[in-house]
py3Dmol code that shows the C-alpha trace and the ligand (Angstrom):
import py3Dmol

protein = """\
ATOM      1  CA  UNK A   1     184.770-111.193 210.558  1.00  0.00           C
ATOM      2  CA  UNK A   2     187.938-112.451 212.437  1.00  0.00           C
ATOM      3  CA  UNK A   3     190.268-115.297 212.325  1.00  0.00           C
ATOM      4  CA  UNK A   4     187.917-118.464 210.761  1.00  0.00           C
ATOM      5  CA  UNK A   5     186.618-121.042 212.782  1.00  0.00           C
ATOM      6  CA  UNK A   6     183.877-122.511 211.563  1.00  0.00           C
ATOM      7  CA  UNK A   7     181.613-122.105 208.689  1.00  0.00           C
ATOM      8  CA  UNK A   8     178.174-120.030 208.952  1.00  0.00           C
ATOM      9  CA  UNK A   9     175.516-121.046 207.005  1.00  0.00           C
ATOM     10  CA  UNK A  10     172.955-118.809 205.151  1.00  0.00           C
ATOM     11  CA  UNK A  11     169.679-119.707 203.780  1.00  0.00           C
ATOM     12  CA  UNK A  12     166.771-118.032 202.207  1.00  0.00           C
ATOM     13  CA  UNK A  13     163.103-119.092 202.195  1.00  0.00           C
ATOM     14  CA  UNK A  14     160.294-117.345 200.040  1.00  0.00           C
ATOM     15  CA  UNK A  15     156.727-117.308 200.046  1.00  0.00           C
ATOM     16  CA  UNK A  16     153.637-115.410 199.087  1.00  0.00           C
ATOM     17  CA  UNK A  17     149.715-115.361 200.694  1.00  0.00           C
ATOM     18  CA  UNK A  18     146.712-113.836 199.069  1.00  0.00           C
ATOM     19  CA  UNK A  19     145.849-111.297 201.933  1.00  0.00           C
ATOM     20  CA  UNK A  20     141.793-110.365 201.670  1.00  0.00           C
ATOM     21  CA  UNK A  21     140.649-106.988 202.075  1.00  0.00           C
ATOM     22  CA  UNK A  22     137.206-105.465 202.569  1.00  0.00           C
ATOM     23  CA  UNK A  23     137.495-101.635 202.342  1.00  0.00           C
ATOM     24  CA  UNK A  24     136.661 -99.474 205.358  1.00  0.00           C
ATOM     25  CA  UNK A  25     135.569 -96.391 202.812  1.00  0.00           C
ATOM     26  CA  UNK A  26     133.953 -97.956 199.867  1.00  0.00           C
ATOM     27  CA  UNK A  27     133.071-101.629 201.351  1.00  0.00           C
ATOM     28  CA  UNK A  28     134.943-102.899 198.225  1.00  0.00           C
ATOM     29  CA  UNK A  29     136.517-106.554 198.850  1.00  0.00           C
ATOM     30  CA  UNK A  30     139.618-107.397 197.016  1.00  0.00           C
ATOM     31  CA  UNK A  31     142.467-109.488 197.899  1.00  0.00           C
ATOM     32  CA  UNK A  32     146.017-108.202 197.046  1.00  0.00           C
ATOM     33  CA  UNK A  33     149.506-110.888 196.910  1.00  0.00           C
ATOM     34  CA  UNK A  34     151.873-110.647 199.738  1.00  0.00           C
ATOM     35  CA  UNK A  35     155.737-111.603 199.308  1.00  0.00           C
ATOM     36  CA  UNK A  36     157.867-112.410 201.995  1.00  0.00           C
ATOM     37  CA  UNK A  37     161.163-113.515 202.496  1.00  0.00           C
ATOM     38  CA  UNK A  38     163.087-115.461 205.298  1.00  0.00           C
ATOM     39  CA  UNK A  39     166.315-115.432 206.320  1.00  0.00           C
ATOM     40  CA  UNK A  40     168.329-118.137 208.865  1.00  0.00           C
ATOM     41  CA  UNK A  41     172.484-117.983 209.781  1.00  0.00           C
ATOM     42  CA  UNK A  42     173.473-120.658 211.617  1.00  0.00           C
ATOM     43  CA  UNK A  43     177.203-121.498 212.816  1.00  0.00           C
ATOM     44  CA  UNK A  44     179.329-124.671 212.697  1.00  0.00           C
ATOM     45  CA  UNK A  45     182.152-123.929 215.238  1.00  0.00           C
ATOM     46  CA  UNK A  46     185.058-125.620 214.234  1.00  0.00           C
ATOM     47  CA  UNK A  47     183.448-127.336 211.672  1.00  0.00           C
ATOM     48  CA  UNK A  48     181.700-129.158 214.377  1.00  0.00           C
ATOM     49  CA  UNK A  49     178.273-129.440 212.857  1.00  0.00           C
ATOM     50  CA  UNK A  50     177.979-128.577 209.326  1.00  0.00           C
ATOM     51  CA  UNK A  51     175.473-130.328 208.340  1.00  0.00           C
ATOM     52  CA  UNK A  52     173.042-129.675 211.540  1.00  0.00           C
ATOM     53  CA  UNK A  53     174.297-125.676 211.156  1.00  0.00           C
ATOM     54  CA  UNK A  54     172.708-126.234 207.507  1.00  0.00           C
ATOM     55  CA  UNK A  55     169.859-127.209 208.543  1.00  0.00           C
ATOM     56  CA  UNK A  56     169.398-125.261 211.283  1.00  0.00           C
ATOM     57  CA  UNK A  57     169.528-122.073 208.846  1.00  0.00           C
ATOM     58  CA  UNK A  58     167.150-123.404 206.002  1.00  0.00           C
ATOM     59  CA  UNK A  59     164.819-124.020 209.629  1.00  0.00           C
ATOM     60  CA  UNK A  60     165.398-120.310 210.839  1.00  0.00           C
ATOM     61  CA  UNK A  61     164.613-119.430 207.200  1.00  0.00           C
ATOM     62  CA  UNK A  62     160.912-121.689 207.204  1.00  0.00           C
ATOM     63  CA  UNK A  63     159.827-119.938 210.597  1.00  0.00           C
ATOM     64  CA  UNK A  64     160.850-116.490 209.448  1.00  0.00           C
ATOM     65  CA  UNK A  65     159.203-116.711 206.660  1.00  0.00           C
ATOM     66  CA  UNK A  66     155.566-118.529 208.117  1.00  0.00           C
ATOM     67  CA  UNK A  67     155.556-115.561 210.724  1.00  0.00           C
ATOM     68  CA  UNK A  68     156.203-112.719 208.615  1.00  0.00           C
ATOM     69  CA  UNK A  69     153.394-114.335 205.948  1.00  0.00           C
ATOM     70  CA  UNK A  70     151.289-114.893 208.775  1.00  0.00           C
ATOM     71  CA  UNK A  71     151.565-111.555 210.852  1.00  0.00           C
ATOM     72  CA  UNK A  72     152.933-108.622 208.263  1.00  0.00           C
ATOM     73  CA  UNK A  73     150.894-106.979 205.666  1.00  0.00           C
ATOM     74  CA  UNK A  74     151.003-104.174 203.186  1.00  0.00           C
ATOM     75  CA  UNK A  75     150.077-100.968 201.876  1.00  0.00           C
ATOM     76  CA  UNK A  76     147.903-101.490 198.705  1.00  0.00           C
ATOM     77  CA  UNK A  77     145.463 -99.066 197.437  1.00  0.00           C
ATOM     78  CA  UNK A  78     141.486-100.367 197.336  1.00  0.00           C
ATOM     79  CA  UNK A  79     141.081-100.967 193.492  1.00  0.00           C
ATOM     80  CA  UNK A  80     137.583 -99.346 194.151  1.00  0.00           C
ATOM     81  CA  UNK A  81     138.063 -96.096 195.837  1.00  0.00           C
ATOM     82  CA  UNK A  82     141.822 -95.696 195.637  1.00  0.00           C
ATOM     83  CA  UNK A  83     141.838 -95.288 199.537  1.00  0.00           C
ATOM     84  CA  UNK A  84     144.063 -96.859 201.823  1.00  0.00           C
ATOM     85  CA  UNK A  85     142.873 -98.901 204.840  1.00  0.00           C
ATOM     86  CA  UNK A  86     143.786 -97.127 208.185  1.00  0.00           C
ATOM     87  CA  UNK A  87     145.667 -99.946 209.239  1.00  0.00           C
ATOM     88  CA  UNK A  88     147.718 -99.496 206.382  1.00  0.00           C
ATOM     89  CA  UNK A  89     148.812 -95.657 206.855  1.00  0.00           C
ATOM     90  CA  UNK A  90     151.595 -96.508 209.094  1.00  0.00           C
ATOM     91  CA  UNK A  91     153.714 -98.742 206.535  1.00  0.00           C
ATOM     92  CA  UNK A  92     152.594 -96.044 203.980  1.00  0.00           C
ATOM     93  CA  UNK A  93     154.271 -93.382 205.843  1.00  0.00           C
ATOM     94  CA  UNK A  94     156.993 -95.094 206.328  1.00  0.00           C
ATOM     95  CA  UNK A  95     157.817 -96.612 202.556  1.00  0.00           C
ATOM     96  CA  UNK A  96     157.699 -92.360 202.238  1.00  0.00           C
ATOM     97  CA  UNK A  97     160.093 -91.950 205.134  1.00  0.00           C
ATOM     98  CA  UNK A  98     162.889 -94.483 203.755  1.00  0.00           C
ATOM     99  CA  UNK A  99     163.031 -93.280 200.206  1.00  0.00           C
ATOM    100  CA  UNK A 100     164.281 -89.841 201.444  1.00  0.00           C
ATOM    101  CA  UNK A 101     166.050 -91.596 204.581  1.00  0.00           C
ATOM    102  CA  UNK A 102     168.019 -93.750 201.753  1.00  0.00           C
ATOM    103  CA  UNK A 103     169.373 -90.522 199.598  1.00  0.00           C
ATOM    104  CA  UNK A 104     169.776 -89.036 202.906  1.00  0.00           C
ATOM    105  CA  UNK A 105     171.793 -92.220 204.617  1.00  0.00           C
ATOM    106  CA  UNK A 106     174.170 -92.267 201.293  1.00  0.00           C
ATOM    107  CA  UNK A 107     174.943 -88.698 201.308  1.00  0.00           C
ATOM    108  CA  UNK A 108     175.487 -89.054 205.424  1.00  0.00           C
ATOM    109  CA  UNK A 109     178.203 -92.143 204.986  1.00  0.00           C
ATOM    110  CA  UNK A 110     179.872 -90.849 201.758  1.00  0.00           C
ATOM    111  CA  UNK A 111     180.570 -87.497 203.987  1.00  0.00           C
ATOM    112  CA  UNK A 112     181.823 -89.470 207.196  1.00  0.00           C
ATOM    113  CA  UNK A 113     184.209 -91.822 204.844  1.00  0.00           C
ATOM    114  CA  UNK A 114     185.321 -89.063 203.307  1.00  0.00           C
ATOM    115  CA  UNK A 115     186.280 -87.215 206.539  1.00  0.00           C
ATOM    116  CA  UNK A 116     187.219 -90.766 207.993  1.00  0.00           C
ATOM    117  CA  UNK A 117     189.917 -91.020 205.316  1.00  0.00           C
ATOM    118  CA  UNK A 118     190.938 -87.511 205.538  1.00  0.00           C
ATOM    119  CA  UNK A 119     191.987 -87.871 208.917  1.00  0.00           C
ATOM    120  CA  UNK A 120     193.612 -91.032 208.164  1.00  0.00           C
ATOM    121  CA  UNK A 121     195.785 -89.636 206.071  1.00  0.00           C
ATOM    122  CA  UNK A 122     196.091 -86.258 207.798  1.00  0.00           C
ATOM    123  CA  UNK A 123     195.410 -84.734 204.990  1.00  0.00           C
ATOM    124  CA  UNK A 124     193.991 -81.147 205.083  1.00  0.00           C
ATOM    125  CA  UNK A 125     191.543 -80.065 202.704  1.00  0.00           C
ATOM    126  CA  UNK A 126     191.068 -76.840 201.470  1.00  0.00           C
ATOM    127  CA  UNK A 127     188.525 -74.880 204.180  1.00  0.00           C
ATOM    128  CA  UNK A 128     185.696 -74.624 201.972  1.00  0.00           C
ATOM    129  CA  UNK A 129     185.632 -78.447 201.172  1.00  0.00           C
ATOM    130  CA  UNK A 130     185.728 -79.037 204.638  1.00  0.00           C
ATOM    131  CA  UNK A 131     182.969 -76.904 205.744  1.00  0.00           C
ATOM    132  CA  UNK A 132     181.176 -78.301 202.909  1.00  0.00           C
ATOM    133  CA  UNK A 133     181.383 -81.610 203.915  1.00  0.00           C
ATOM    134  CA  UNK A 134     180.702 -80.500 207.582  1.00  0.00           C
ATOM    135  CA  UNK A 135     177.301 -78.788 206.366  1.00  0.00           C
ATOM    136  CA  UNK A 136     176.014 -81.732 204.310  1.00  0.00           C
ATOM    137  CA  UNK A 137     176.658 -84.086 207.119  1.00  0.00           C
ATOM    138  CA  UNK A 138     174.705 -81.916 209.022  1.00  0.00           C
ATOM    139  CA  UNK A 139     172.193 -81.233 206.592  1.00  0.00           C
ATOM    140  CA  UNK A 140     171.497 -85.170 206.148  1.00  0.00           C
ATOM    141  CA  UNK A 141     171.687 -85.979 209.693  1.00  0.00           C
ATOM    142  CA  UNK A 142     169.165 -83.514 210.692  1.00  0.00           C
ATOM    143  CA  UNK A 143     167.329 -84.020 207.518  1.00  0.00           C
ATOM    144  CA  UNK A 144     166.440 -87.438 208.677  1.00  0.00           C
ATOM    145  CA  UNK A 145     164.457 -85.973 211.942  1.00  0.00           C
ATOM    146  CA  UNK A 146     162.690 -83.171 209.436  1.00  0.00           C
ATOM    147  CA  UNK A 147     161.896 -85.863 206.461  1.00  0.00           C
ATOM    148  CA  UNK A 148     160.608 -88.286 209.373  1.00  0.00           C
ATOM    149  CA  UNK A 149     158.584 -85.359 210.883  1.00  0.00           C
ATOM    150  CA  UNK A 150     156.838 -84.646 207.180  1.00  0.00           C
ATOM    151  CA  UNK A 151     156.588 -88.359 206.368  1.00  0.00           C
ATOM    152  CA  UNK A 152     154.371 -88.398 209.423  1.00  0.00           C
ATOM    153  CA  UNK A 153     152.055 -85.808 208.310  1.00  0.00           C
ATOM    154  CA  UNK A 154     151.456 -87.065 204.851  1.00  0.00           C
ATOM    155  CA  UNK A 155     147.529 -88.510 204.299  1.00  0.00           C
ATOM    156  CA  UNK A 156     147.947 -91.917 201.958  1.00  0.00           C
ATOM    157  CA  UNK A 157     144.662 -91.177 201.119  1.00  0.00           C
ATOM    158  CA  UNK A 158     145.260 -87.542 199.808  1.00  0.00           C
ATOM    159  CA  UNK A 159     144.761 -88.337 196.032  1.00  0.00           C
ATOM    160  CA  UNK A 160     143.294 -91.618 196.136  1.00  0.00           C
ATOM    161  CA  UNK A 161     140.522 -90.285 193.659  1.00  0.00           C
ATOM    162  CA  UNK A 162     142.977 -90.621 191.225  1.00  0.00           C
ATOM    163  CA  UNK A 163     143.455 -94.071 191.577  1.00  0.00           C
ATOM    164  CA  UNK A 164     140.321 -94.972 192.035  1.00  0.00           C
ATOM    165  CA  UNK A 165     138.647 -98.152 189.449  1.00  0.00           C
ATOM    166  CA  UNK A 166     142.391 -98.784 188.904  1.00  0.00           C
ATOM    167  CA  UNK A 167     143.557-102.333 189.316  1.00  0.00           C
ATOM    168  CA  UNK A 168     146.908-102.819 190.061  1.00  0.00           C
ATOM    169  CA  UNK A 169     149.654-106.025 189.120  1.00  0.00           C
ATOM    170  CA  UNK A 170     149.420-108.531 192.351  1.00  0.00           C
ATOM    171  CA  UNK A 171     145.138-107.515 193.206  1.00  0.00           C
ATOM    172  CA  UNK A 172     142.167-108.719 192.368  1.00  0.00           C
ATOM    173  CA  UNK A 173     138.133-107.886 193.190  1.00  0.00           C
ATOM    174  CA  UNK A 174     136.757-110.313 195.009  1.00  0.00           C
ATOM    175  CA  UNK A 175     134.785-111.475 191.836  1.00  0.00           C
ATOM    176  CA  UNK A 176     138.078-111.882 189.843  1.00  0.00           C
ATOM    177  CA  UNK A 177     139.639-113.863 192.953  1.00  0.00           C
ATOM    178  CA  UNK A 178     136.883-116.105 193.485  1.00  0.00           C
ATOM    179  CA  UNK A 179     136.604-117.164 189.485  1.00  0.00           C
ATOM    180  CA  UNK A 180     140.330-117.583 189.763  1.00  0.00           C
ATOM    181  CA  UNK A 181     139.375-120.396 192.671  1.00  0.00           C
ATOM    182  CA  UNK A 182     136.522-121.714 190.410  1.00  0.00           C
ATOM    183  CA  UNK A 183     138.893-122.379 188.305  1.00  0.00           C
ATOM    184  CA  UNK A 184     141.259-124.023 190.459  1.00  0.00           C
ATOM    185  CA  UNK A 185     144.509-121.556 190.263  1.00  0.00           C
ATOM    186  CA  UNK A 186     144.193-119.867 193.473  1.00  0.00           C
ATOM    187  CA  UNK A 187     143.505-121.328 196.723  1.00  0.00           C
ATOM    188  CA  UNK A 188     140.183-120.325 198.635  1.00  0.00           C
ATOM    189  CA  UNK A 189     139.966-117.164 201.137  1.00  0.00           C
ATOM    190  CA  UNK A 190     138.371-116.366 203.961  1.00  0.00           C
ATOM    191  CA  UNK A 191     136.197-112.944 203.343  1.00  0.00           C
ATOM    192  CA  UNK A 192     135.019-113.046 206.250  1.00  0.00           C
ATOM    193  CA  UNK A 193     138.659-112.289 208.040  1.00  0.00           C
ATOM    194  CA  UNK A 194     139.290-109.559 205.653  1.00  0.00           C
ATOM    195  CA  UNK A 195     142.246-107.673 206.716  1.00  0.00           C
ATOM    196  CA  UNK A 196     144.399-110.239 208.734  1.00  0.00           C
ATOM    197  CA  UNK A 197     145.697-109.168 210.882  1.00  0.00           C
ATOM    198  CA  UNK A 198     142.778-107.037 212.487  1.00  0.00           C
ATOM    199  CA  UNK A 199     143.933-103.334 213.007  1.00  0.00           C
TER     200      UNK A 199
END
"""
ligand_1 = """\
1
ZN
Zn 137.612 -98.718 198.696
"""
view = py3Dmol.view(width=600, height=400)
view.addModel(protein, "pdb")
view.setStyle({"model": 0}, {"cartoon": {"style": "trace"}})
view.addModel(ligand_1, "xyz")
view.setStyle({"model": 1}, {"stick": {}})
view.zoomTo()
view.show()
């Protein structure tokens, strides 16, 4: 933000892969879809170089994407045994982690705006809204390092009986994939590589 100088340019770039599995508990092989998206800002100073800053951002957006489809994965049950790979239990964890860390984060910055404006305004609140806003900044901010702590600790694979023989939206067996290519709609896979990137 500032005084404007120039224009920045935004573009976006999606994409989705077909990422193969074959399961370290069950030696089920299933491939599940993968959607990315990339992002590129670039800057015309002055209104130098607005077309060049365009493209420059729709090119940031192109690699972004290719690496993220190329290196990331996710966290997808094994529609055989319900279990998560090991390699998976990390983004698991943390998927756990940010939906408290999100509640937590709002209740955090409604607190400090509301203090914020309260000393803007010098405005004294009654003592026991003050020391209640006090406690549930506190409460939030350390909540983060507790919920973190417990997110850690959680096994993905806990009640994957439960979802075991279930096939969820964006997988398919191996044996549903492959007709798929038989049939032309999906593009072939290498089984062989199952879970790219190795662990
Ligand atoms: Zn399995």
């Amino acid at each position: 933000m500032g005084i404007p100088i120039g224009n920045t340019y935004t573009a976006t770039a999606s994409g989705s892969v077909w990422r193969p599995v074959r399961c370290e508990h069950c030696d089920v092989s299933f491939a599940y879809l993968m959607k990315r998206e990339g992002i590129g800002v670039a800057d015309s100073l002055l209104w130098s170089r607005n077309e060049a800053a365009g493209e420059e951002a729709s090119a940031m957006a192109q690699e972004s994407l290719a690496v993220q489809l190329e290196s990331q994965w996710d966290a997808r049950p094994c529609p055989g045994c319900g279990a998560y790979q090991s390699s998976m239990t990390y983004l698991w964890r943390k998927a756990r982690f940010m939906n408290v860390a999100f509640v937590l984060g709002g209740v955090l910055a409604l607190c400090s705006a509301t203090l914020f404006v309260m000393i803007l305004f010098d405005f004294h609140p009654p003592r026991a809204a003050a020391s209640g806003l006090r406690w549930a900044s506190l409460t939030s901010f350390f909540g983060m390092g507790v919920a973190w702590y417990w997110s850690q600790r959680l096994d993905p694979n806990a009640d994957a009986a439960k979802r075991a023989g279930r096939v969820e939206p964006g997988v398919l067996r191996k044996e549903a994939y492959e007709e798929r290519v038989a049939e032309g709609a999906l593009p072939p896979l290498s089984w062989e590589r199952a879970h790219l990137p190795p662990a």
